[in-house]
Wavefront OBJ file of the C-alpha trace (Angstrom):
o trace
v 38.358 63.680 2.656
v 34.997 64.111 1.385
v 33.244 61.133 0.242
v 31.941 60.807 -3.165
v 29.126 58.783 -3.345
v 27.071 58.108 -7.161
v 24.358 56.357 -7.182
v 22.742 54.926 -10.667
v 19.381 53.988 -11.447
v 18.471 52.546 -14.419
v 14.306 52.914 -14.438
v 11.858 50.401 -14.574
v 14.837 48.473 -15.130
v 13.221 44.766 -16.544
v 11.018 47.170 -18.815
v 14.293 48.838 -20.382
v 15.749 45.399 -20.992
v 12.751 44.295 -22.426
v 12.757 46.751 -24.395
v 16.178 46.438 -25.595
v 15.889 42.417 -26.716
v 12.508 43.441 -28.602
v 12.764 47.099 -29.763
v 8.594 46.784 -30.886
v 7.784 47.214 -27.116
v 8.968 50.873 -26.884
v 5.560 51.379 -29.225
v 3.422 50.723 -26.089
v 2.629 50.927 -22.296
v 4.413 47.767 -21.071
v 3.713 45.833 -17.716
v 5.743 42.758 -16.919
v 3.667 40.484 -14.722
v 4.189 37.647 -12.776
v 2.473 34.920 -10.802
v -0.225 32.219 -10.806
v -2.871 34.184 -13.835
v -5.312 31.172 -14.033
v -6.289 32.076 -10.187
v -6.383 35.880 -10.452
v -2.723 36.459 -8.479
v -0.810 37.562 -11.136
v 1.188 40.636 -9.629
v 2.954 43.962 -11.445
v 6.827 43.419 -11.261
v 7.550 46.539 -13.350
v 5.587 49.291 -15.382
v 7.205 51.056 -17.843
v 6.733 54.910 -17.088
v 3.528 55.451 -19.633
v 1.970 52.957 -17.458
v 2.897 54.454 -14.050
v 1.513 57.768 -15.476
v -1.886 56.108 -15.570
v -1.793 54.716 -12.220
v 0.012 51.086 -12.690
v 2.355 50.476 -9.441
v 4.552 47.036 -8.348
v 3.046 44.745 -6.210
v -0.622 45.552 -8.113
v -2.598 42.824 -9.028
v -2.785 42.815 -12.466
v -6.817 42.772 -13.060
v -6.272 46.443 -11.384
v -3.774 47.431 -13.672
v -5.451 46.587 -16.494
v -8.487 48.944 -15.641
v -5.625 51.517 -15.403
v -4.156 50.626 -18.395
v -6.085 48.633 -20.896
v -3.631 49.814 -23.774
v -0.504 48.253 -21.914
v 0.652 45.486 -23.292
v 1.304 42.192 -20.616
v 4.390 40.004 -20.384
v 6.123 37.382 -18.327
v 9.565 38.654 -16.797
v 12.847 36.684 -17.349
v 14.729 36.978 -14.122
v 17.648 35.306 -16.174
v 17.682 38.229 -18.538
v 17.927 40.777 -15.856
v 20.801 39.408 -14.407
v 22.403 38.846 -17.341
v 22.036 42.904 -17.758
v 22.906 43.746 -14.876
v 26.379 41.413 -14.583
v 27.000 43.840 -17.719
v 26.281 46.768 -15.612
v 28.270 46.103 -13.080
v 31.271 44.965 -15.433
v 31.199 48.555 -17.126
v 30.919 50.377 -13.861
v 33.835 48.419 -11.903
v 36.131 49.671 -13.689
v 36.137 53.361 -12.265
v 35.869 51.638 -8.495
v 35.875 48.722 -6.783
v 33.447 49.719 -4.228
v 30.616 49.065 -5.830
v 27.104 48.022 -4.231
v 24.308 46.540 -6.366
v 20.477 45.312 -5.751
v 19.641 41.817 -6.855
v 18.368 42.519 -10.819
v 17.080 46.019 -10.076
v 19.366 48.714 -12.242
v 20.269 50.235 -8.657
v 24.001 51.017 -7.985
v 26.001 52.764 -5.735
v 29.709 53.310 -6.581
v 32.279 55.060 -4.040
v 34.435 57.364 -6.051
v 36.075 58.779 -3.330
v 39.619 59.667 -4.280
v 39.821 58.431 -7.442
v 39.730 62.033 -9.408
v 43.677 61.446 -9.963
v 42.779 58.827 -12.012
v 39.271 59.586 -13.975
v 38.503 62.827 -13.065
v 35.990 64.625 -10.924
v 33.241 62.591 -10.117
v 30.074 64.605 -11.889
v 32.775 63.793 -14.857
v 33.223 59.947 -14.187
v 28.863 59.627 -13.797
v 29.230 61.818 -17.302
v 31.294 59.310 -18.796
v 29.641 56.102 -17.360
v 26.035 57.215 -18.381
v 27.300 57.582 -22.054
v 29.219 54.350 -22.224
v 26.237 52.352 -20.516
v 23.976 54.099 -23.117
v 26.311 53.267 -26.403
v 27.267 50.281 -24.917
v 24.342 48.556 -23.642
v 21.438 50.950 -24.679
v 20.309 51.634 -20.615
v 19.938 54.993 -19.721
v 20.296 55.569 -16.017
v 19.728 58.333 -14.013
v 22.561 59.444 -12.058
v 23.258 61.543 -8.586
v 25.957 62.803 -6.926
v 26.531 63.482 -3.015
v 28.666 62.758 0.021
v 26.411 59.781 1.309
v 24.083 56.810 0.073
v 21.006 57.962 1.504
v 21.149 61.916 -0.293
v 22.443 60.424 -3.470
v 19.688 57.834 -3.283
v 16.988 60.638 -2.357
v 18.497 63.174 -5.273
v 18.011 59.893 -7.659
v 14.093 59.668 -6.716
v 13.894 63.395 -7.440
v 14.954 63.562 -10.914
v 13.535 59.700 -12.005
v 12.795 58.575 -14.892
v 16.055 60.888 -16.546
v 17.877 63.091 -15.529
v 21.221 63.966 -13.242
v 21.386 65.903 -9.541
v 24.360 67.053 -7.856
v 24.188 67.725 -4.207
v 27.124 69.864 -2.836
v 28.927 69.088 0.302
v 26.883 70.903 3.376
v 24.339 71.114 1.094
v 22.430 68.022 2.424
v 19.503 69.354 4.693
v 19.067 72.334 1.981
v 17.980 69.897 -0.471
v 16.003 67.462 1.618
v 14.126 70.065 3.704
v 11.208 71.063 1.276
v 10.953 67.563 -0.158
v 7.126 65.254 1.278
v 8.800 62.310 4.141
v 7.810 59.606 1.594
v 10.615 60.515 0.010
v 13.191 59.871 2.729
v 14.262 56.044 2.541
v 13.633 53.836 5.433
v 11.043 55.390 6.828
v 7.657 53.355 7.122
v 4.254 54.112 6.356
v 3.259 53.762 10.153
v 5.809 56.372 11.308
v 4.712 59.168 8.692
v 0.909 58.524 9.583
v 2.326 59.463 13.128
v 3.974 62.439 11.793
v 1.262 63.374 9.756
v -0.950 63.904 12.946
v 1.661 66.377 14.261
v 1.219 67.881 11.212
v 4.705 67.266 10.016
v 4.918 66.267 6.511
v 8.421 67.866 4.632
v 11.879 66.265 5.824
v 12.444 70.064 6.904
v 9.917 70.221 9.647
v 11.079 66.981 10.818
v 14.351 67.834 11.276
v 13.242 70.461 13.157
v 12.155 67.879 15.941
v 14.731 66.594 18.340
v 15.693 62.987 19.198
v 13.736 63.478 22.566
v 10.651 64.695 20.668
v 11.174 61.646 18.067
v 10.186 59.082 21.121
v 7.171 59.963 20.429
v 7.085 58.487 17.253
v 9.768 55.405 18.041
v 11.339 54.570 20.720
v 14.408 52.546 19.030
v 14.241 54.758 15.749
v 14.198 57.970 16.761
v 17.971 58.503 16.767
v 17.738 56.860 12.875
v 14.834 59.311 12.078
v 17.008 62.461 13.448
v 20.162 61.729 10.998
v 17.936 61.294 8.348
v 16.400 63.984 8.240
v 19.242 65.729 8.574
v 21.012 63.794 5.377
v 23.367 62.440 7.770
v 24.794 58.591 6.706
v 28.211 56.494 7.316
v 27.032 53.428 5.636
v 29.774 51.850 3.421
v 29.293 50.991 -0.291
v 29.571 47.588 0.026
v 30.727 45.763 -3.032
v 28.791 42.103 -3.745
v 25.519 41.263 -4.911
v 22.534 41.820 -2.124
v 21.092 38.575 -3.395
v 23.680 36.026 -2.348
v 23.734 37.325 1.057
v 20.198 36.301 1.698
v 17.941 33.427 1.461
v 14.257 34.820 0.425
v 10.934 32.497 0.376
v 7.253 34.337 -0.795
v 4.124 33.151 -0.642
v 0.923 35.075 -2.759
v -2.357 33.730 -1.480
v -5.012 32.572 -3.028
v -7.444 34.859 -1.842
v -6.495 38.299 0.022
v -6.810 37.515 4.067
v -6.828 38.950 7.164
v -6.529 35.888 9.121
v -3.432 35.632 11.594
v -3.552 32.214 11.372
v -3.200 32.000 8.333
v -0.490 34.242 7.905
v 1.067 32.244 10.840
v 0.624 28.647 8.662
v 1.958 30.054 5.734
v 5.309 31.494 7.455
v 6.158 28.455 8.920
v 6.147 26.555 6.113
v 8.279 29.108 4.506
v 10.423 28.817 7.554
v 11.097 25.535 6.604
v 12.075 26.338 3.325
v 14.693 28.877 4.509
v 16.292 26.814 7.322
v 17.086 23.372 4.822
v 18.687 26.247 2.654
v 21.141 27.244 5.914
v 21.488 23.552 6.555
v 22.744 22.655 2.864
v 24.891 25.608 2.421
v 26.652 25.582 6.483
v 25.252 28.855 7.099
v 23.643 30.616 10.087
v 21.264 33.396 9.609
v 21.221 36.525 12.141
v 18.149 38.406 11.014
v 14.715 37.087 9.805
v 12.565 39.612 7.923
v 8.774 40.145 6.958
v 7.328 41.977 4.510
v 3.259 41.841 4.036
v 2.151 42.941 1.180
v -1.474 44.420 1.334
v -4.505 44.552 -1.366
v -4.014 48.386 -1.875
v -0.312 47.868 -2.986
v 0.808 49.135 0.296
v 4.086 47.330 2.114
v 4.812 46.921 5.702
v 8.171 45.430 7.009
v 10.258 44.238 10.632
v 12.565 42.727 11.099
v 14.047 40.438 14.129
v 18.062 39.815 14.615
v 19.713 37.236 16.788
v 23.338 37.268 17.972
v 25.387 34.734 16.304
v 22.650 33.225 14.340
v 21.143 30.004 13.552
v 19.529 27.142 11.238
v 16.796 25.972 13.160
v 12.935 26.008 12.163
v 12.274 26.500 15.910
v 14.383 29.301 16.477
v 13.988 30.927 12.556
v 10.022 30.670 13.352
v 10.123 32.374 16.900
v 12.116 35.298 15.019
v 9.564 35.403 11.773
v 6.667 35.392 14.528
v 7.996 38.072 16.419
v 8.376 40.143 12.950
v 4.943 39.173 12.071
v 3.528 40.577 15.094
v 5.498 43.692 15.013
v 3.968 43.705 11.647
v 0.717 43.151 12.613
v -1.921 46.005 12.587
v -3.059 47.080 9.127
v -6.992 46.725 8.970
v -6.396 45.723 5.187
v -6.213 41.855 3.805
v -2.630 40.786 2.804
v -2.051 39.619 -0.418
v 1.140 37.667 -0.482
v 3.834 37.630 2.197
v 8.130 37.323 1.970
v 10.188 35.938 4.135
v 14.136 37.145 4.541
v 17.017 35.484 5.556
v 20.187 37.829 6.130
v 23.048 38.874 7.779
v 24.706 35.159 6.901
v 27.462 33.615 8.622
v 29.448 30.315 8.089
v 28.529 27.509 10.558
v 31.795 26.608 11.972
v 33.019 22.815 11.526
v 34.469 22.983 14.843
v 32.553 21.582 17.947
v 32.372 23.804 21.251
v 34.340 23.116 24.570
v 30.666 24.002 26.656
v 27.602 23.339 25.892
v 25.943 26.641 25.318
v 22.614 25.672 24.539
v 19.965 25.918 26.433
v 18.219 22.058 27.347
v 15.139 23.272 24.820
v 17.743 24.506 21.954
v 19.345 20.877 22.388
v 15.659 18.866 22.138
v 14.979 21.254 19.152
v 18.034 20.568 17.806
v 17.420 16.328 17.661
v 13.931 17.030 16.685
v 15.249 18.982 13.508
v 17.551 16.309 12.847
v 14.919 13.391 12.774
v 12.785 15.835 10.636
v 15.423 16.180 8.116
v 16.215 12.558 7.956
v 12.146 12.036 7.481
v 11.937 14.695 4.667
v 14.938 13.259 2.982
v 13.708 10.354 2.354
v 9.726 10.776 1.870
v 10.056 14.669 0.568
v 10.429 18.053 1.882
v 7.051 18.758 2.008
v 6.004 15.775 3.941
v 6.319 17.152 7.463
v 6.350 20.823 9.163
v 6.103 22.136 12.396
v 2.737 22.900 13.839
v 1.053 26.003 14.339
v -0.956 27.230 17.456
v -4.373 28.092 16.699
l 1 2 3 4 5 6 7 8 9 10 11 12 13 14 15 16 17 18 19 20 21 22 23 24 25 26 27 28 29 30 31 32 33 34 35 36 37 38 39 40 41 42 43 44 45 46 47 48 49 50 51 52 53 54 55 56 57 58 59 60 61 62 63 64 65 66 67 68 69 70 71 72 73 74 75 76 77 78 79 80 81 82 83 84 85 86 87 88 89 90 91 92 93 94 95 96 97 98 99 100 101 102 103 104 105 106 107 108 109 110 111 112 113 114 115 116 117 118 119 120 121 122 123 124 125 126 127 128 129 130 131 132 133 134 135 136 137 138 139 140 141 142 143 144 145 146 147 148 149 150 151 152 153 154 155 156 157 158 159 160 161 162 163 164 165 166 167 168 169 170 171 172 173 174 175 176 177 178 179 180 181 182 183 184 185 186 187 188 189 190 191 192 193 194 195 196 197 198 199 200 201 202 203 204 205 206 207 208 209 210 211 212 213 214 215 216 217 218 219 220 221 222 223 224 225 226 227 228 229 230 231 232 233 234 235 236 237 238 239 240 241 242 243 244 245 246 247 248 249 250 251 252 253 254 255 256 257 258 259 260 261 262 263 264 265 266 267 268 269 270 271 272 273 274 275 276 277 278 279 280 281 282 283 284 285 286 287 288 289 290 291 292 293 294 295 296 297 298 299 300 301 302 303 304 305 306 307 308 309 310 311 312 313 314 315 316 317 318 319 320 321 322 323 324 325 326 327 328 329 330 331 332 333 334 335 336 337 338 339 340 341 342 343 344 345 346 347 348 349 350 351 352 353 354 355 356 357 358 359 360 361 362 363 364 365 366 367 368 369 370 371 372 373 374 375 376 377 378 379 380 381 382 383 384 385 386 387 388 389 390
């Protein structure tokens, strides 16, 4: 059977809630803004869309936006709000599926419909139905799309934002994605359509024209990714849960924008530490540390670094976020603020191993972290951290 895959996007989603608990914003441009102000960090979490006209992206610091937009009007988010609006979402939409797959406080869903026309109906009908009930219900208007996997119906979603609806037909896929610019296919980074770009290949089209051979010469472990792609090819499950209890995030903006590695290095460990006393509290192990600079211009880069079976340890968490960092690593531009991702969580079992399968350092680091904790848990967590080579 053909899958059915919907994907919903409620826009500048902690502007429309704002919007919705004080109906005088709608009058103006409307950034919500968050971060230290009284040193000149505060950040753009969301725009509202008269605000993105005029230039106003995420991640900009909000002096810049201002320049952009001197008529918008500037408030502080409310993280609890958002969730709040989205647990409604999700209430609303689980009711047509089960498999359901949400962002942290984002208005992004994806809902599997597949087989479940006996029951509601088609599925263009069932996205119908659920964009009229969210909008009666809770006054959010989301843009929906329709198509056999995540990644079209996520595409078809950025095609029609901020309204709108897009259907895209079974063997249909590559049609629609051929003409549209690379930026536009998700997961693919900024590095690899610079590469691109120099073959003079700048539609999804041309590079599905390109075989997995000729993709080494943009990656050598994503080439195979880049091929399906292109090609609107994706198994990924809809995965019901929420994104955000599956990882352990820690971000740091700095004070000033820098291009030191050292720096960079400092800061991570210490947000290393952060993440591993989370694992330790909660019995988890994580398998995959991520890294995600954020540059002056805006501009994101992101790796990522996964270990077999996982683990809590600062020593082994801060080889990983190293590793990403340097795979990061390359930009010419000063880095604003930097986050650091935990995923890919398992449960630390209670039970104690037959063999001894660490190595002698994993057992030294292992005795070190345990004096550390004992130090911090008594005199504070931010009395001691691992150093940093210069």
């Amino acid at each position: 059977m053909d899958r059915a895959i919907i994907h919903l996007n409620v826009t500048d989603f902690a502007v429309a809630v704002e919007r919705i608990r004080d109906s005088s914003l709608r009058q103006v441009p409307l950034i919500v803004a968050t971060g230290e102000a009284g040193k000149g960090r505060t950040l753009v979490f969301d725009m509202s869309e008269e605000a993105y006209q005029e230039g106003v992206r995420k991640g900009m610091q909000l002096n810049l936006a201002r320049k952009y937009c001197n008529r918008a009007k500037v408030i502080t988010p409310c993280p609890a709000l958002y969730r709040r609006a989205m647990a409604a979402l999700v209430k609303r939409v689980a009711y047509y599926t089960p498999l359901v797959e949400q962002g942290e406080e984002d208005g992004h869903l994806f809902l599997d419909v597949t087989g479940t026309h006996r029951l509601f109906g088609p599925a263009p009908d069932v996205a119908w139905r659920l964009r009229k009930q969210l909008l009666d219900e809770l006054g959010l208007d989301p843009v929906w799309s329709l198509a056999s996997n995540k990644l079209v119906s996520k595409v078809a979603s950025r095609v029609v934002r901020p309204f709108g609806e897009y259907i895209v037909s079974v063997g249909e896929e590559d049609t629609f994605l051929a003409p549209l610019p690379l930026s536009m296919l998700p997961g693919v980074t900024a590095e690899e359509i610079r590469l691109l770009e120099d073959f003079n290949v700048r539609r999804i089209g041309q590079l599905a024209e390109l075989s997995r051979k000729q993709l080494l010469v943009v990656s050598r472990t994503r080439n195979g990714v880049l091929h399906d792609a292109s090609r609107g090819r994706d198994i990924t499950a809809v995965l019901p849960g929420i994104t955000k209890d599956d990882q352990i995030t820690e971000e740091h903006v700095f004070e000033e924008d820098t291009a030191r590695y050292g720096e960079v290095q400092a800061v991570l460990t210490q947000l290393v530490h952060g993440i591993a006393r989370v694992l330790r509290q909660r019995r988890l192990l994580g398998q995959r540390v991520g890294i995600c600079l954020v540059y002056g211009d805006g501009k994101k880069t992101s790796r990522q670094v996964s270990r077999k079976g996982g683990s809590d340890s600062d020593f082994i968490l801060r080889r990983m976020a190293l590793t990403a960092l340097d795979r990061a690593w390359g930009r010419r531009i000063r880095i604003r603020s930097c986050v650091l991702i935990c995923d890919r969580l398992l449960p630390r079992t209670q039970q104690q191993t037959l063999f001894v399968m660490q190595s002698e350092r994993e057992q030294q680091e292992e005795k070190i972290m345990s004096a550390m904790d004992m130090v911090r848990s008594r005199f504070g967590a931010g009395r001691l951290y691992l150093g940093t080579s210069s």
